[in-house]
C-alpha positions in Angstrom: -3.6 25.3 -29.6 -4.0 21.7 -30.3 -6.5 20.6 -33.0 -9.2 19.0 -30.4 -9.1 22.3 -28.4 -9.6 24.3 -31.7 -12.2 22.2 -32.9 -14.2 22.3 -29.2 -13.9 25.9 -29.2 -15.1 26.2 -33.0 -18.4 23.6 -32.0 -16.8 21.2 -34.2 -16.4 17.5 -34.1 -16.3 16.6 -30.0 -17.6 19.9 -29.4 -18.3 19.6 -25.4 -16.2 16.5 -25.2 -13.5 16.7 -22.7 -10.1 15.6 -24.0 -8.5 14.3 -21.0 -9.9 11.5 -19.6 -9.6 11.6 -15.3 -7.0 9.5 -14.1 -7.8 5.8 -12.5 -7.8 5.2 -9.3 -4.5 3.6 -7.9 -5.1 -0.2 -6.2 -3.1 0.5 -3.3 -1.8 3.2 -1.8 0.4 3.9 1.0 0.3 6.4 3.7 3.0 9.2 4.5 1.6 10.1 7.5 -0.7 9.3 10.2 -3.8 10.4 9.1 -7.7 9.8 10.4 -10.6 11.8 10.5 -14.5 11.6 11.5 -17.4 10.8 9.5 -21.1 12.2 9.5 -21.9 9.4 11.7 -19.1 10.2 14.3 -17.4 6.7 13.1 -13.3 7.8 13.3 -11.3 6.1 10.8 -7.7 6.3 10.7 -4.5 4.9 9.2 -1.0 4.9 10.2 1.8 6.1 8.7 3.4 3.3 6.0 0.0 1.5 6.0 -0.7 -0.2 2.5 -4.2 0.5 1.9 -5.9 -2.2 -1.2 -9.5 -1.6 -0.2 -11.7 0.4 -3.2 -14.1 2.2 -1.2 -11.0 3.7 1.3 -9.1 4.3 -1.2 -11.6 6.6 -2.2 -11.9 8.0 0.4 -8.1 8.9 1.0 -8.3 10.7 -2.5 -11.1 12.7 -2.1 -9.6 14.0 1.2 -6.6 14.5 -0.3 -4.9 12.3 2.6 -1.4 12.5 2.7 -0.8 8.9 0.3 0.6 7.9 -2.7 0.6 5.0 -5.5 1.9 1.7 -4.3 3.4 -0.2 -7.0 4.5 -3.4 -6.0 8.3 -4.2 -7.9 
């Protein structure tokens, strides 16, 4: 047990603090598969399989889905 989890647990110093912080969001990310679906307005949206995707708010969207897309990192 590390010394921040002892000292949560105890009510210590950071008590109700979580350690790890969540991870970023990527930039852009790039889709394995073809992969779409339809909104609560009935709106489809849908992106191809190698698509780059840089825009925040699909990004977003692709994560909380779990779509099937990873990192991009440009070289």
């Amino acid at each position: 047990m590390d010394q921040n989890t002892e000292l949560n647990q105890q009510g210590g110093e950071g008590a109700g603090v979580p350690t790890k912080q969540p991870d970023a969001a990527p930039k852009k990310m790039i889709l394995q598969a073809l992969y779409g679906f339809y909104d609560d307005a009935g709106r489809l949206w849908q992106w191809v399989e190698g698509q780059i995707v840089d825009d925040v708010e699909h990004i977003k969207m692709l994560v909380e889905r779990k779509a099937p897309a990873v990192e991009h990192k440009e070289d």
